[in-house]
C-alpha positions as CSV (number, residue, x, y, z in Angstrom):
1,X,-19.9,-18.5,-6.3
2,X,-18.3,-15.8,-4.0
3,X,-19.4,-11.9,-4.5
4,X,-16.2,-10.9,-5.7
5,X,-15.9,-13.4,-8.5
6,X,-19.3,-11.9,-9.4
7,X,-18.3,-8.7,-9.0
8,X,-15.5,-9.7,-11.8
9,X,-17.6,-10.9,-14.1
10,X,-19.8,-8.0,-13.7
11,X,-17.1,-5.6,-14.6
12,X,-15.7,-7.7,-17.7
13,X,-19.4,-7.4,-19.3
14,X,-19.3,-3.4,-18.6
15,X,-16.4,-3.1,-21.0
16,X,-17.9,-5.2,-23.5
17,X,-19.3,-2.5,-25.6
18,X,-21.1,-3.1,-28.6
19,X,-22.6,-1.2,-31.7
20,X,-25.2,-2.6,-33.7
21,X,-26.3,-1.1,-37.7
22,X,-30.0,-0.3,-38.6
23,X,-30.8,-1.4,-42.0
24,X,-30.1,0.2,-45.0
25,X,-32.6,2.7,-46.6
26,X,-32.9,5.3,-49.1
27,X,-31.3,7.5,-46.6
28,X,-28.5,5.6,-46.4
29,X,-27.4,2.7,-42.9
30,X,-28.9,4.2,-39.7
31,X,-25.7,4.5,-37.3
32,X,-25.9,6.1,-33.7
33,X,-22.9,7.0,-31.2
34,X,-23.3,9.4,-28.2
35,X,-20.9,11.3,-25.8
36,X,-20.9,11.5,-22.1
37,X,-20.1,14.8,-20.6
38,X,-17.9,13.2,-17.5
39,X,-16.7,9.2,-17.2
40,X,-16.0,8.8,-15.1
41,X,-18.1,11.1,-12.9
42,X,-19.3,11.2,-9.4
43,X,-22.7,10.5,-7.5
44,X,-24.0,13.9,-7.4
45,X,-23.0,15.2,-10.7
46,X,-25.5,16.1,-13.3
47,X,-24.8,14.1,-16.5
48,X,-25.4,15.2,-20.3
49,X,-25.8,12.3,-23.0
50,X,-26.1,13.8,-26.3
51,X,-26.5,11.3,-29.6
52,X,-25.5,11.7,-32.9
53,X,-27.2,9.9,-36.1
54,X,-26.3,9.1,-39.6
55,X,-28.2,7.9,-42.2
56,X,-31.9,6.9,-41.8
57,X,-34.9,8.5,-42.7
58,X,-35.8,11.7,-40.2
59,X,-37.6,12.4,-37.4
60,X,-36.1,10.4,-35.1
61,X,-36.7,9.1,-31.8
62,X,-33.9,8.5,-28.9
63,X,-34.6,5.9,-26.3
64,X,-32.1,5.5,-23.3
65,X,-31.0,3.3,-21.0
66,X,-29.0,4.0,-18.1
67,X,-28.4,0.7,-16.4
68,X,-31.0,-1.6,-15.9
69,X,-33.8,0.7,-14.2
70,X,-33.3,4.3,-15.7
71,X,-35.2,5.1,-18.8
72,X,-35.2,8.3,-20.4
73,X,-36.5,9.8,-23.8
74,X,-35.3,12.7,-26.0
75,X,-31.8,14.1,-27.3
76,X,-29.8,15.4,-25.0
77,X,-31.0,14.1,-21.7
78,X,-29.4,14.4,-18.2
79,X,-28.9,13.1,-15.2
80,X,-27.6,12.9,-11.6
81,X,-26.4,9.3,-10.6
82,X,-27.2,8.6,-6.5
83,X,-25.9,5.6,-6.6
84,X,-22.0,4.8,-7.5
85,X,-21.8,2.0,-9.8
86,X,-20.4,1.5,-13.3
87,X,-23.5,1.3,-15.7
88,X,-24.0,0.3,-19.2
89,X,-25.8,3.3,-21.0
90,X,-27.4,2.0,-24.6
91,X,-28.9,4.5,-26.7
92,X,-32.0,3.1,-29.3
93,X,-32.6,5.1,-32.1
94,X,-35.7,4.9,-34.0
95,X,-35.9,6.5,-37.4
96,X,-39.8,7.7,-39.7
97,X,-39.5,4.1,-41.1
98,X,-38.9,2.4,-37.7
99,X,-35.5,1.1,-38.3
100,X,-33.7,1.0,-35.2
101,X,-29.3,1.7,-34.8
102,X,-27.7,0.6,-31.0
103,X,-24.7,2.0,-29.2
104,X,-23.6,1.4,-26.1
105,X,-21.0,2.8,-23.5
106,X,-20.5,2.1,-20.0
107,X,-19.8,4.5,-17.8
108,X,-18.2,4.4,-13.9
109,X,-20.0,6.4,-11.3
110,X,-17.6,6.5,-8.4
111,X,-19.2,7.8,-4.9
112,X,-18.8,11.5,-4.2
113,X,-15.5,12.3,-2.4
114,X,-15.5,12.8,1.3
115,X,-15.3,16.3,2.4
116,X,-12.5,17.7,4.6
117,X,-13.2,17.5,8.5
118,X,-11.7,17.5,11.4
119,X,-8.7,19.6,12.9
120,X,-5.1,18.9,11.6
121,X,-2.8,21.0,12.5
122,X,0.7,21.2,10.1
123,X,4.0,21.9,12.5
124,X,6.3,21.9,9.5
125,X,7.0,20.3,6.0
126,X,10.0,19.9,3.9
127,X,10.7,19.2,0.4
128,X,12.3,16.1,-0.8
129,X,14.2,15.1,-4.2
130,X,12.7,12.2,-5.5
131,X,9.8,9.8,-5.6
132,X,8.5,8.2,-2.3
133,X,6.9,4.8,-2.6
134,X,7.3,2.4,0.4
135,X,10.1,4.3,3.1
136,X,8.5,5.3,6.0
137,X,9.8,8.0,8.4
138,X,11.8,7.3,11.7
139,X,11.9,9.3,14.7
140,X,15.3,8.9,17.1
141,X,15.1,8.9,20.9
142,X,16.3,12.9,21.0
143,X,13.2,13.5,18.4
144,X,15.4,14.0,14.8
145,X,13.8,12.2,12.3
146,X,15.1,10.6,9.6
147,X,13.9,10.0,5.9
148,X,14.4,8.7,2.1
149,X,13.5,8.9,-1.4
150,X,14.1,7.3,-4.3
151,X,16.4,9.9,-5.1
152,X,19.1,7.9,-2.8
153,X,19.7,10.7,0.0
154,X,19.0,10.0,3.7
155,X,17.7,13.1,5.3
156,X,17.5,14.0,9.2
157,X,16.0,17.2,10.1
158,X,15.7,17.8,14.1
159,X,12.2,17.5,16.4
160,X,11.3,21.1,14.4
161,X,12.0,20.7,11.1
162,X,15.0,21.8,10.5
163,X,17.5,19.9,8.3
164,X,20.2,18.7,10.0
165,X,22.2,17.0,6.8
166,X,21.6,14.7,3.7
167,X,23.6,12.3,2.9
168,X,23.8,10.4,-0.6
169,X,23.8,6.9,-1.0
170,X,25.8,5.7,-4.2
171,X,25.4,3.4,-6.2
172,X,27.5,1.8,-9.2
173,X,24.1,0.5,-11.3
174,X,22.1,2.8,-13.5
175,X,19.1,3.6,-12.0
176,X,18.8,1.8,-8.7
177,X,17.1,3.5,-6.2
178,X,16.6,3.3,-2.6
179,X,13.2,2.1,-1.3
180,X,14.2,1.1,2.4
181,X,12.8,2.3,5.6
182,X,15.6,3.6,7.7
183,X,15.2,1.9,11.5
184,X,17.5,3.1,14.0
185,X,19.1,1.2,17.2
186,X,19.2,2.2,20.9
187,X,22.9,4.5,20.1
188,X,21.5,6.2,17.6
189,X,23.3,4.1,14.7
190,X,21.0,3.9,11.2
191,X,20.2,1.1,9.3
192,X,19.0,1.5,5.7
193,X,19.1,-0.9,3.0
194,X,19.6,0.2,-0.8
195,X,19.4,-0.8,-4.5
196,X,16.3,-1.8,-6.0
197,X,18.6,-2.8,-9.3
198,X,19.6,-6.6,-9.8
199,X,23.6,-6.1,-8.4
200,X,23.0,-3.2,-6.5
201,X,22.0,-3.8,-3.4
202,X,24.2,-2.9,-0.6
203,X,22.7,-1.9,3.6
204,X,24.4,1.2,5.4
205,X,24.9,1.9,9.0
206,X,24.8,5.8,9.6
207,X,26.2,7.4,12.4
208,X,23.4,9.9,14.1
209,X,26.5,13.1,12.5
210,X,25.5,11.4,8.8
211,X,29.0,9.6,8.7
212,X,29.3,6.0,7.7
213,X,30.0,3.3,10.1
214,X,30.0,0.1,7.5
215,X,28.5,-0.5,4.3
216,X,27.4,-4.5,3.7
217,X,27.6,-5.7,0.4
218,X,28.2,-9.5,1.5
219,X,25.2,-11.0,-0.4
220,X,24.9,-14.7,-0.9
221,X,23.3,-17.0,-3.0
222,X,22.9,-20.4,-4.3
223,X,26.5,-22.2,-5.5
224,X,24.0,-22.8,-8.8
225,X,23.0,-19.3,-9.1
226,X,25.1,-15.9,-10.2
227,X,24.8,-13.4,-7.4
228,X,22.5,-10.2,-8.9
229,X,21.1,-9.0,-5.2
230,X,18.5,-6.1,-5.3
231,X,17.0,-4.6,-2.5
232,X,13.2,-3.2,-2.2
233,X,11.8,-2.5,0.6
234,X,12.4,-4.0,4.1
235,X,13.3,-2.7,7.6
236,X,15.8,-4.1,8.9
237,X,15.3,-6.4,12.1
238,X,18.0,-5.3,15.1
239,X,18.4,-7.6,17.8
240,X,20.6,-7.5,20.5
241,X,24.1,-7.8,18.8
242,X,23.0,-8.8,15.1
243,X,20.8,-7.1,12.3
244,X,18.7,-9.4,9.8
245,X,17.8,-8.3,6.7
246,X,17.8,-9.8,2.7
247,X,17.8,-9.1,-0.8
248,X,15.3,-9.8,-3.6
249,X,17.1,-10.6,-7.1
250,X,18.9,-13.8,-7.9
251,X,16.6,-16.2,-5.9
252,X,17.2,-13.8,-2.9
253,X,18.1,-14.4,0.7
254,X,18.1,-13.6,4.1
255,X,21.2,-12.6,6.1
256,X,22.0,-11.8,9.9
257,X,25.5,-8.9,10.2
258,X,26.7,-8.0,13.2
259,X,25.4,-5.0,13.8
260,X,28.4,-2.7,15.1
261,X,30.9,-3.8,12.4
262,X,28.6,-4.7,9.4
263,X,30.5,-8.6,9.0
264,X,28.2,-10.9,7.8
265,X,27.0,-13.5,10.8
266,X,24.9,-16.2,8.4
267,X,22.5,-16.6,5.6
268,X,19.8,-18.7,4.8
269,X,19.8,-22.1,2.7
270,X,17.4,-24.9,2.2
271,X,18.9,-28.6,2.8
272,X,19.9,-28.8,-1.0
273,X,21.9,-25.5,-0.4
274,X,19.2,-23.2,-2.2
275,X,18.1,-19.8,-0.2
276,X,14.5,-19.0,0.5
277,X,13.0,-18.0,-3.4
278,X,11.9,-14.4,-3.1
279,X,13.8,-13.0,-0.5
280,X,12.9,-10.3,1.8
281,X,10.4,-8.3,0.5
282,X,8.7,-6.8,3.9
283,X,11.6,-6.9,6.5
284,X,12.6,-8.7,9.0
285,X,10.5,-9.4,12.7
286,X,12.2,-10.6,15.7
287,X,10.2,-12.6,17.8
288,X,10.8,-12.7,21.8
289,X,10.3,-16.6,21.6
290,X,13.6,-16.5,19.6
291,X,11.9,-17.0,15.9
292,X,12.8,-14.3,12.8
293,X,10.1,-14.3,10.0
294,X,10.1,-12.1,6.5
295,X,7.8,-12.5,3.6
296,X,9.3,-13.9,0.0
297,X,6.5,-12.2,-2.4
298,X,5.1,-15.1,-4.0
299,X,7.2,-17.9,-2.2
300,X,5.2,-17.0,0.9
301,X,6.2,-16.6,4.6
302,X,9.2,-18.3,6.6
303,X,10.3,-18.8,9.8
304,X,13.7,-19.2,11.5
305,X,15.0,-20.1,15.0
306,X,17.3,-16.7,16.0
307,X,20.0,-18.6,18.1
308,X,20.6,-20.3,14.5
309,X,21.4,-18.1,13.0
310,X,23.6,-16.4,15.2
311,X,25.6,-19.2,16.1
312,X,26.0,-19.9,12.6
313,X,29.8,-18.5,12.2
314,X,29.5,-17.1,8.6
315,X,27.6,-20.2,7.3
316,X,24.1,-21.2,6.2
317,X,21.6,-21.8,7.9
318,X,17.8,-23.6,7.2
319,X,15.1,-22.2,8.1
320,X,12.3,-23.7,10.6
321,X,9.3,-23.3,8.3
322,X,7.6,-21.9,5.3
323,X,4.2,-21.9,4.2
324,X,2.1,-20.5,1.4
325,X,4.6,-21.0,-1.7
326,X,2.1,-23.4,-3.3
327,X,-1.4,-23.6,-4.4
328,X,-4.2,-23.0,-3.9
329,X,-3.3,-20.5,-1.0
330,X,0.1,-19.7,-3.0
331,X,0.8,-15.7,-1.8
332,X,0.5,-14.2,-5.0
333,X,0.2,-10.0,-4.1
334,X,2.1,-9.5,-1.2
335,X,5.3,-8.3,-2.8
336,X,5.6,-4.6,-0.8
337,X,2.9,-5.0,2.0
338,X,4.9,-5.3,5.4
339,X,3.4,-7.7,8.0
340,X,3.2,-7.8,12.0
341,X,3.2,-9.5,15.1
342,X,0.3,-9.8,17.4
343,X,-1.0,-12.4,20.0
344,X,-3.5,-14.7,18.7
345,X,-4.7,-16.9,21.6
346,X,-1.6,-16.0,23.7
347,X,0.6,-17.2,20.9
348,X,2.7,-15.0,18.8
349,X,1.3,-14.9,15.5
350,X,2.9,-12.9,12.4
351,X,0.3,-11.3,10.4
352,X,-0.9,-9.2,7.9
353,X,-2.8,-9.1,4.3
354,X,-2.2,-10.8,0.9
355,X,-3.5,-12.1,-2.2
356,X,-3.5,-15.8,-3.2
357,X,-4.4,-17.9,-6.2
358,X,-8.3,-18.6,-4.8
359,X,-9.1,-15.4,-6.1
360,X,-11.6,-14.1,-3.0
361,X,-10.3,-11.3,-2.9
362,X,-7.5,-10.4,-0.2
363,X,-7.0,-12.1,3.4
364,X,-6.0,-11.0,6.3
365,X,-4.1,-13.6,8.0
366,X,-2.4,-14.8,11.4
367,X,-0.1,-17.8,11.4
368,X,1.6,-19.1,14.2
369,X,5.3,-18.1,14.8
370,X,6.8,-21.3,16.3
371,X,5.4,-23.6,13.6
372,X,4.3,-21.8,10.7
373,X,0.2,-23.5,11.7
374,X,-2.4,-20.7,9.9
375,X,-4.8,-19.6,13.2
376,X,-6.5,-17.6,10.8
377,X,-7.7,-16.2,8.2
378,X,-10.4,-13.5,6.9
379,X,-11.3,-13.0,2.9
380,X,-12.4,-9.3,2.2
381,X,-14.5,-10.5,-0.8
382,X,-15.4,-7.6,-2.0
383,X,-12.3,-5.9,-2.2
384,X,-9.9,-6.5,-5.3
385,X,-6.2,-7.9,-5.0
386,X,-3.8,-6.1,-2.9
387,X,-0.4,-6.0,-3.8
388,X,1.3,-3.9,-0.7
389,X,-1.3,-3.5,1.6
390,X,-0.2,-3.9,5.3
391,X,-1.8,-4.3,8.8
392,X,-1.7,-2.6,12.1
393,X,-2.4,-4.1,15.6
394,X,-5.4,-2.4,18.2
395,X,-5.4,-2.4,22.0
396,X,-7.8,-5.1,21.5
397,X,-5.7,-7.6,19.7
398,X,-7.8,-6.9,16.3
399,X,-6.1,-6.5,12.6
400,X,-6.5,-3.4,11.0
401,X,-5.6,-4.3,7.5
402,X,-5.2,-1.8,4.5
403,X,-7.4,-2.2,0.9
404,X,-7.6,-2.2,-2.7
405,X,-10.7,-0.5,-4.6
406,X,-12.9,-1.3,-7.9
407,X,-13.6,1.7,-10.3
408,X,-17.2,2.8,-9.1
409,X,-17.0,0.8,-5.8
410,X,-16.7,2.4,-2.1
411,X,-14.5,-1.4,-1.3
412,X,-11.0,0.3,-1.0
413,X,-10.4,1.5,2.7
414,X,-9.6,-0.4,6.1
415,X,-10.8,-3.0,7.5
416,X,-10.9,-4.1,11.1
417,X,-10.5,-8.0,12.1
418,X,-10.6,-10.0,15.1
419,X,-8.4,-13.1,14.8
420,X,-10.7,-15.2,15.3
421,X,-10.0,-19.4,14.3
422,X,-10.4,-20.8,11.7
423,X,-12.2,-17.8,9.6
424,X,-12.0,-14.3,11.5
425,X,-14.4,-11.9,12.6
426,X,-15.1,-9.0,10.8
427,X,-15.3,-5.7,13.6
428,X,-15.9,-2.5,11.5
429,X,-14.9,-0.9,8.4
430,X,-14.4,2.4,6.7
431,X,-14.3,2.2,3.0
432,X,-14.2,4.3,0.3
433,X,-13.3,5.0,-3.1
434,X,-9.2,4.9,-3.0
435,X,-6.6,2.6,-2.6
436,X,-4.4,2.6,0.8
437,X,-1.4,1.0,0.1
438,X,0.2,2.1,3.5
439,X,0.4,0.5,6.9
440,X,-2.0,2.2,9.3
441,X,-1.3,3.6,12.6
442,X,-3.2,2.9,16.1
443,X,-3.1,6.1,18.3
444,X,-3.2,5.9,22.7
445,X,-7.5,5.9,22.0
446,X,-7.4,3.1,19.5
447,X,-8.1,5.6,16.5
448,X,-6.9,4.2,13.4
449,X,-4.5,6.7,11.1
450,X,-4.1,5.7,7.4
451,X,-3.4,7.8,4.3
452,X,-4.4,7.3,0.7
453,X,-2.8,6.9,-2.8
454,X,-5.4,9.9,-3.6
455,X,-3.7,11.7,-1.1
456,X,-5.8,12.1,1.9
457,X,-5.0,11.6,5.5
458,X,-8.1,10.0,7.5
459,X,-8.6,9.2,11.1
460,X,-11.5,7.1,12.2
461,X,-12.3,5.8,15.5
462,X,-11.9,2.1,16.5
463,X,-15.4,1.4,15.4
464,X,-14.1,3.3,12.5
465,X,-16.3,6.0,12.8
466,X,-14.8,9.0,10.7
467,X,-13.0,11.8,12.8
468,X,-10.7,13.2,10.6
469,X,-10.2,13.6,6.8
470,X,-7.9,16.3,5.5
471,X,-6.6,16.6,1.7
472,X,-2.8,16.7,2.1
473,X,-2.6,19.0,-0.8
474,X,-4.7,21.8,0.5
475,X,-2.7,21.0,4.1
476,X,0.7,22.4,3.2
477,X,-0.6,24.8,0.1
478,X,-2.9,26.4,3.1
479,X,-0.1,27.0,5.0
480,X,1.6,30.4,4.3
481,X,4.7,29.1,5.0
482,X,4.8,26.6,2.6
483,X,2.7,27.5,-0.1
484,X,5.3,28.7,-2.5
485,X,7.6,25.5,-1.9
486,X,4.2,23.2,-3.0
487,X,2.9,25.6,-5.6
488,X,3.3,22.9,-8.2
489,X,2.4,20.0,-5.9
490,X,-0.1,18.6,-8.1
491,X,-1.6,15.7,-5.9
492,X,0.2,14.0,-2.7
493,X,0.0,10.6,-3.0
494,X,0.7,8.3,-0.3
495,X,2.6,5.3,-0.5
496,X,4.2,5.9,2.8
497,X,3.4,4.8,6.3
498,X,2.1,7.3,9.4
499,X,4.5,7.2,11.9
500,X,3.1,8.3,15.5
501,X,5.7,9.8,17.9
502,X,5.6,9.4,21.4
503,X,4.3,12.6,21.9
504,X,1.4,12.4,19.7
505,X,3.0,14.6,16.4
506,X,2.1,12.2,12.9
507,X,5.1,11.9,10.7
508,X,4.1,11.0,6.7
509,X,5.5,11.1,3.6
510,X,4.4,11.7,0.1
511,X,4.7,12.3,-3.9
512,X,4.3,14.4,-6.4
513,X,1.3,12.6,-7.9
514,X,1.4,14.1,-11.3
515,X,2.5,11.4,-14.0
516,X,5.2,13.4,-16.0
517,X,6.4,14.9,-12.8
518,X,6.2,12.4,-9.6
519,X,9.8,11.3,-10.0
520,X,11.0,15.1,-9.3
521,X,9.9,15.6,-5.4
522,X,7.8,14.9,-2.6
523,X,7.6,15.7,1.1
524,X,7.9,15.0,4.6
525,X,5.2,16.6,7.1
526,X,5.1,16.4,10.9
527,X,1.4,17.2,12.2
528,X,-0.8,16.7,15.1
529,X,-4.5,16.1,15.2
530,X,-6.4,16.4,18.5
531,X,-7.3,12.9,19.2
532,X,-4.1,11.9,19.2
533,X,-1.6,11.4,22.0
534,X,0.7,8.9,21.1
535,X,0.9,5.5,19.8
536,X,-1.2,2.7,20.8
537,X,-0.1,0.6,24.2
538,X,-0.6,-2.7,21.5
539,X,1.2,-5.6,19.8
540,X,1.9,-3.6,16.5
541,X,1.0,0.1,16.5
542,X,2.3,1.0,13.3
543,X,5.3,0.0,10.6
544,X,8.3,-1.4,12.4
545,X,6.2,-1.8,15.5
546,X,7.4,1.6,17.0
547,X,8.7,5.3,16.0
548,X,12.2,3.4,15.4
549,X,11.3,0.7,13.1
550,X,13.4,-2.0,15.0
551,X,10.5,-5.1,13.8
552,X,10.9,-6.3,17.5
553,X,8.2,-8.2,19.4
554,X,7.1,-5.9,21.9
């Protein structure tokens, strides 16, 4: 049986508490219960268990167990955890006539939280409307960034910080947002796709003064179906004169426009005139071989022959392959995470990290983009489902792929792969106790950047040796400058992507982590930290392969 289906099971008897009654006397049932003064708590943290008993005949006598080694006497007792797990605590209470009451608890011990180190160095931060989950950042070739919330405005601030315009993106559906990541072409010209609402979706070409140059609304779908598009969260794919893209919502799609004018080129359709189920849920890549690829959530991966599609003449278009839309491997958690391209072998590969109905936990993957043939694949047992975890390529060809975590386990974090067939090769890892739901970023030494949902930046070397960890709360409150604007910034959390400039400055964004107020604002901070140069000379640096986002083989 693998570890992680143990670990499962593990867990499912922790929250099986249980209370059981002493017999009745002349004092009445002997019942116990107790309180815990912190679950859950961390190692490190002294720990006061105090019972309270009912009925029974006095004195009594208290008899704990903390897990399955730690036995302790008396009422209250305490204790410091060293070891993070989650633990069943059962109390015994013995009363004068030696009738005995139960209770039991369990309590999570997660591992004491890494401590700030490292130098990071904020260069300016601005204040967004909104909630951030997947949009990345995107830097232009004159250094003016670009960004978006769910608040539907596009913002571009120049290389210091300054904002240059916002620009709102409309929508005629109640409560669509916009979840794309803007990517941006050779002349400046920005592509962002919009609408996360079923009939909503619609992508926008920007002009670098904020003015529009088209909006595409030209959806397709199945003669059978009624057309409800929606669009999450891809990049679009710009090739030479076309940009790919899709929608999610009624059976979804993929479509190629022509990039300067916005009309619609093609879209896809299987041989019985139905389009790829799922749609586009982590954008578009553009292979040099002539191949586009996009993930479909749960319908799994596909791959299409370019030229295709744009010779198709406003018509439809199969695609070349798909794979993993079926059990066992069907791709069920993948529905955010964006994927890659790397070599594999010499051959291009797209990769990246899902879930799938074996239940091993995630795998990092690399299948074959001329045929769709898996080279390989790597199961993180011990690591929980991922739902939008995403992968970054190293100098050395390996997969640095982004984790889930278990209450009490140190299995979220990174882990670092070498492609290896059939199975992969496991390299390093840093994990700890918090859920990266990002794509990383590879720096010019091969340092690996990610940020967490907890809201910390880290930065570990490529044997993933920990350089840098900085809480991105106490980075812009620390800052004079900013410390009234994030006064009531409660937690950063970190959905986003690091982007890395060519000049080595780290573009991130976050949110407002507080639950009744994370749909009001969030940020976008430019930084540097010492180690860090630029982007990594590699297959897949970062999210959209480079500061631009254009999902291009490099």
């Amino acid at each position: 049986m693998k570890k992680f289906t143990l670990i499962l099971m593990a867990a499912a008897a922790i929250f099986a508490a249980c209370t059981e009654e002493g017999a009745k006397t002349d004092g009445g049932t002997l019942t116990a219960d107790f309180t815990i003064s912190a679950n859950p708590c961390l190692v490190g943290d002294e720990i006061t268990f105090e019972a309270t008993v009912s009925g029974g005949i006095a004195p009594y006598t208290y008899n704990w167990e903390l897990g399955s080694d730690i036995k302790l006497e008396g009422n209250p007792v305490k204790y410091t955890f060293r070891a993070n797990n989650p633990y069943i605590i059962k109390l015994i209470v013995t009363d004068k006539d030696g009738n005995k009451a139960e209770k039991r608890k369990n309590l999570v011990v997660n591992p004491a939280e890494v401590t700030d180190q490292g130098s990071v160095t904020l260069l300016w931060a601005n204040k967004v409307v909104g909630y951030n989950a997947w949009s990345a950042p995107a830097v232009a070739d004159d250094g003016s960034v670009y960004a978006t919330t769910q608040s539907n405005i596009l913002y571009k601030y120049d290389k210091d910080g300054k904002l240059l315009w916002e620009k709102t993106i409309p929508h005629t559906v109640d409560g669509a947002t916009t979840q794309g990541t803007p990517s941006i072409d050779t002349d400046g010209t920005v592509f962002i796709g919009s609408g996360t609402k079923n009939g909503a979706a619609k992508v926008l070409a920007f002009n670098p003064d904020g003015s529009v140059k088209w909006t595409f609304t030209d959806f397709w779908c199945a003669p059978t179906q009624t057309l409800s598009p929606s669009y999450n969260s891809p990049i679009c794919g710009i090739g030479e004169k076309n940009i790919y893209f899709g929608n999610c919502g009624t059976a979804g799609s993929m479509l190629a426009a022509d990039k300067a004018t916005g009309k619609r080129v093609a879209w896809h359709q299987n041989d019985k005139g139905g389009g790829p189920a799922g749609g586009v849920r982590s954008g578009v890549l553009i292979t040099k071989g002539g191949m586009l690829h996009w993930g479909g959530g749960v319908y799994g991966f596909f791959g299409s022959a370019k030229n295709a599609v744009d010779a198709a003449n406003n018509s439809g278009v199969n695609w070349t392959w798909a794979i993993w839309s079926g059990s066992p491997d069907k791709a069920v958690n993948n529905n955010q995470g964006a994927i890659g391209l790397a070599k594999v072998d010499g051959k291009t590969c797209i990769v990246g990290v899902i879930s799938d109905e074996t239940g091993y936990g995630p795998k990092v993957y690399a299948i074959e983009s001329a045929n769709g043939n898996v080279v390989s694949t790597y199961y993180v047992e011990d690591s929980p489902a991922m739902d939008n975890g995403s992968v970054a390529v190293t100098p050395d060809g390996n997969i640095v792929a982004t984790l889930n975590y278990s209450n009490g386990q140190t299995n979220g974090g990174i882990v670092v792969v070498k492609p290896t067939s059939p199975t992969g090769t496991k390299v390093a890892e840093y994990r700890v106790q918090e859920k990266v739901s990002c794509t990383p970023a590879i720096d010019a030494a091969g340092n690996i950047h990610f940020a967490t949902e907890s809201g910390n930046y880290y930065v570990v070397d490529k044997d993933c040796k920990l350089l840098v960890k900085k809480t991105l709360k106490n980075l812009v409150q620390g800052d004079n400058r900013y410390k009234e604007t994030f006064a009531n910034l409660d937690a950063a959390k970190v959905w986003s992507s690091p982007v890395i400039g060519d000049d080595g400055k780290v573009y991130l964004q976050f949110t407002n982590n507080d639950a009744a107020k994370k749909r009001e604002f969030g940020a976008i901070v430019c930084f540097t930290v010492p180690q860090c140069s630029g982007p990594a000379n590699s297959d897949w640096p970062m999210i959209g392969q480079n500061r631009r986002h254009t999902n291009c083989e490099k």
